[in-house]
N, C-alpha and C positions, 0 to 999 in steps of 0.2 A: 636427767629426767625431764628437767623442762624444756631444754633444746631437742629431747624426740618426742616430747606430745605436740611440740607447735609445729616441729617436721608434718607429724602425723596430722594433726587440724589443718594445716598447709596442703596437705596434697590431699584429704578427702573434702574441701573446700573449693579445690581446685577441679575435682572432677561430682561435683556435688550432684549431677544430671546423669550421673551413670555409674555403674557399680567400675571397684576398683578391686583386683585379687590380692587375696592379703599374700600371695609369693611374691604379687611385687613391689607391694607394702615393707615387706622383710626385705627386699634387696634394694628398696630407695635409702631406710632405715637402719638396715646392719642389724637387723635383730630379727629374733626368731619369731615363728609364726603364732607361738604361744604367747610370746610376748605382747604380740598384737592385739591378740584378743584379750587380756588384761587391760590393756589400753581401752578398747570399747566398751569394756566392763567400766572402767572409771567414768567415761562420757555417759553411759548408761543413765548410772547414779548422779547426773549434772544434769539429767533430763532429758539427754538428745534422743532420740527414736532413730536406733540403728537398723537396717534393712539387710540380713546377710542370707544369701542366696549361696547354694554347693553350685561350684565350679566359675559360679561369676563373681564374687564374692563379695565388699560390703559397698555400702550407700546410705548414707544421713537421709532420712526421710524429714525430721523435722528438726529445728534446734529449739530450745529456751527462751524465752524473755526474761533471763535472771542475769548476774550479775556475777561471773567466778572468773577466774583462769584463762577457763578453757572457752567460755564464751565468749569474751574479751578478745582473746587471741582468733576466733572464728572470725572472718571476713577482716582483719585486720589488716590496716593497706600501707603499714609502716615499712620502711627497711632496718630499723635498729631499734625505735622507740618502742618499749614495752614487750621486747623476749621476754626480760627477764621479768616475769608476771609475777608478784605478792598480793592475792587475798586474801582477807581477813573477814569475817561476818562478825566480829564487835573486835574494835581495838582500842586504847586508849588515845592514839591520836597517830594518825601514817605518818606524821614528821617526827616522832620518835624512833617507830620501825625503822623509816626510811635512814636514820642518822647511825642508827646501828648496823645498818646493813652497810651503809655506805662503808662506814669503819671498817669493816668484817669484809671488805675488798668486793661489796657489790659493783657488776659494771656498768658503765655509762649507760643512759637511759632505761635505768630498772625503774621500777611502776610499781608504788603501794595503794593498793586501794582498800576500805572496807567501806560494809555496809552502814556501821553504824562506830562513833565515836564518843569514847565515854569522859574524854577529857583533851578534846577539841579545843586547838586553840586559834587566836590569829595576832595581831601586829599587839605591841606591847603587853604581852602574853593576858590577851583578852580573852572570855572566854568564847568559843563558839561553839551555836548548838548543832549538834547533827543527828538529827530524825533517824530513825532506820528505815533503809529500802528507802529513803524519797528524798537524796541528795547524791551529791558525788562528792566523797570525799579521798582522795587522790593526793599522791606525793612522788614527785619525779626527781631521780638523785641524776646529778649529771657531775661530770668531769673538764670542764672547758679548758681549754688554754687560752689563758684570758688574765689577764693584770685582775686583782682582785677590785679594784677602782671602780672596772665597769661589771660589776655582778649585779647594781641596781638596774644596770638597765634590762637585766634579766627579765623582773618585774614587770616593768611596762611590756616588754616583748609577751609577758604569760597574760598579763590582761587584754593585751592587742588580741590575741590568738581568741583569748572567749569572747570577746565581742564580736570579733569577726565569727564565731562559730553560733551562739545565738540568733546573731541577728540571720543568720543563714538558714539554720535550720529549725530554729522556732519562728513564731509570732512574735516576741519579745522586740523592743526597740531598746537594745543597754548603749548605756555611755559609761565613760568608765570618770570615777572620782581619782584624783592624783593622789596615791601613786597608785593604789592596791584595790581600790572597790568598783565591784560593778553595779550601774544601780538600774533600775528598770522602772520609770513613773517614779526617779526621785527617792527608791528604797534601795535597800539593799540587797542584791541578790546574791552576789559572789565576793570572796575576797580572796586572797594571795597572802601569802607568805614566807617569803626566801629566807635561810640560813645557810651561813657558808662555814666551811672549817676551810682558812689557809694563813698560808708565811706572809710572810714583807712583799714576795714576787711570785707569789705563786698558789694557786687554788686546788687544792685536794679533791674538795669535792663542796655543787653545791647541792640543798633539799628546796625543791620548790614542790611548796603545799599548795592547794586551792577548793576551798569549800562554796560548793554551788548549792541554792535551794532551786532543786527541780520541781520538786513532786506536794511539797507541805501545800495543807488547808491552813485553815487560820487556828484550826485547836491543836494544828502541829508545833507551835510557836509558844514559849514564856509570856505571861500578860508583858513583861519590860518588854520584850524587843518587838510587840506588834506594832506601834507606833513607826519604825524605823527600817525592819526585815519585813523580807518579803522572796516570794519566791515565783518559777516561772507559770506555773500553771495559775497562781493568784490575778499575775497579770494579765495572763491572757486567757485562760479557761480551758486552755490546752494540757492533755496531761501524755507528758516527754518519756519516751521509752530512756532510760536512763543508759545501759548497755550499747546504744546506736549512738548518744551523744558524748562518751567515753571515748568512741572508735573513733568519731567523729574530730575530737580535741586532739587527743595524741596524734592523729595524722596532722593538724595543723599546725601544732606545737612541733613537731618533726620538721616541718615544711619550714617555719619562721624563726626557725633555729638555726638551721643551718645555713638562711640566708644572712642571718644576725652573723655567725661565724664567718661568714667568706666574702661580706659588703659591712658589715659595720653596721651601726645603730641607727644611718636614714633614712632607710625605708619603715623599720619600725615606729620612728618618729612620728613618720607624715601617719602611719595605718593609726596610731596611737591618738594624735593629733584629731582622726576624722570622729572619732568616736569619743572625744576628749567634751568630759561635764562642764559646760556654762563657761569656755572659753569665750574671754571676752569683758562679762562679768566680773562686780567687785565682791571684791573678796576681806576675810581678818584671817589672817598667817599669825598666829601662837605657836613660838618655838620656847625654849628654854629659857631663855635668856627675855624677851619682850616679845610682843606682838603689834601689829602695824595693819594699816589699809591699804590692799592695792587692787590695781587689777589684773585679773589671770591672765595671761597672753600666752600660754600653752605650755611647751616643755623644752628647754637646752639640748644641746646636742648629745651632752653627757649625761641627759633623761633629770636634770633636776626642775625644778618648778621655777617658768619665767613669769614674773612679775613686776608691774612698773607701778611704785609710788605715787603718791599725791603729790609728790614735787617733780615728778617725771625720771625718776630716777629707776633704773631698771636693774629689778636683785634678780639673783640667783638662792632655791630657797630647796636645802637636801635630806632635812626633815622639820619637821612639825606636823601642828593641826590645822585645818585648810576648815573658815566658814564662809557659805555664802552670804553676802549681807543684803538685804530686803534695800529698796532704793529712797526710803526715807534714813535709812540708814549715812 
């Protein structure tokens, strides 16, 4: 079903300036002509304004500014990312979805999205909030053939991809905090979240989350997290069709995937690197075990945190909590 409505949004997309007969609807599709018009009954109901004229037959006059399926799939300029469409209008969190679908033998590049999340979470199962209708909350299951080793550098590649897509088509100036945050004027606007299921050598499948604030005001926000969150129209005044910036990411995340799979992790580096928070800057690295002074000098090859000590000594750092320190510090 879902590989013939996005056939169907495919080719009435494709001739969206001119009507298209539904006999040839039926013979692109394999399906009958009643079928068809059950299908435009469904887009109906999604909002579209369908235009059906006897003998010429149909034509979208207008689409939606909402958030489903079928919208998503409308103008979608992928070639594999996001066929396989999951919407939801409240879910408890897409990286649950997304872990069960993957289970249940969902395929490469299927796409959870809802509108709103009732048990949102992000990196050391913190909680994150999600607004409804005024964020993107997105989960993309993928299948790599990939050493499980380099899955983190996943991460960097999904936060390259927002920043690159921000700084592009909003107002927004993000840089991104190592490994997972994007922040805009120093907050936060986006994070990441990867979980993997796999063996010794071998990756099943992974779930990459990421929770953007598009659309919140300031009473969209917990009194805790206004100090810290922040979202894109806060910073700029600009308020983001959320549906255009969906289309927008999943094309670039398609784009910088696939160079990540067929060149390796330095191109995503240097993209990482350009947009990379207060490189340069000193820093206190709290890991598990201690924490120490250094400064940031960007990211390894193998995407972990490169930092050189106050005796010149240069770590390699593959988790912890990263602060910036004030220069009385």
């Amino acid at each position: 079903m879902a590989s013939t409505r996005y056939q169907l949004i495919h080719l009435l997309n494709t001739n969206e300036n001119s009507y298209i007969s539904g006999q040839k609807l039926s013979e692109e599709l394999n399906i009958s002509r009643s079928a068809i018009w059950k299908h435009m009954k469904e887009l109906e109901k999604d909002g579209y304004v369908i235009e059906a004229v006897r003998r010429k037959g149909y034509r979208i006059v207008t689409s939606p500014d909402k958030v489903s399926e079928n919208t998503i799939l409308w103008g979608l300029g992928t070639d594999w990312l996001g066929k396989n469409m999951i919407h939801k209008q409240t879910a408890d969190s897409t990286q649950s979805i997304a872990h069960q679908e993957a289970l249940n033998g969902a395929p490469d590049g299927t796409v959870v999205i809802a509108d709103e999340q009732t048990l949102g979470k992000g990196r050391m199962d913190r909680e994150w909030h999600s607004a409804s209708n005024k964020g993107i909350w997105m989960s993309i299951v993928l299948r790599p053939a990939i050493n499980p080793a380099l899955a983190p550098q996943l991460t960097l590649m999904t936060a390259a991809v927002l920043a690159e897509v921000l700084a592009e088509h909003t107002l927004a100036e993000p840089k991104i905090k190592w490994p997972n945050d994007i922040l805009v004027h120093h907050k936060k606007a986006a994070g990441i979240l990867t979980e993997m299921q796999a063996e010794q050598d071998r990756i099943q499948y992974v779930v990459i989350g990421m929770g953007i604030n598009v659309n919140q005001t300031e009473t969209d926000f917990p009194a805790a997290l206004k100090e810290k969150a922040t979202s894109i129209r806060l910073e700029t005044g600009e308020y983001c069709h959320v549906k255009d910036l969906i289309q927008q990411i999943l094309l670039r995340f398609e784009q910088m995937y696939e160079t990540f799979m067929q060149a390796g992790f330095p191109l995503i580096k240097a993209k990482w690197e350009y947009y990379g928070y207060k490189i340069g800057e000193k820093i206190r690295i709290s890991t598990a075990r201690n924490s120490l002074n250094a400064t940031f000098l960007g990211i390894a090859e193998d995407g972990a945190l490169l930092a050189q000590t106050e005796g010149k000594e240069t770590k390699k750092v593959y988790s912890g909590e990263i602060e910036w320190l004030r220069e009385r510090d």
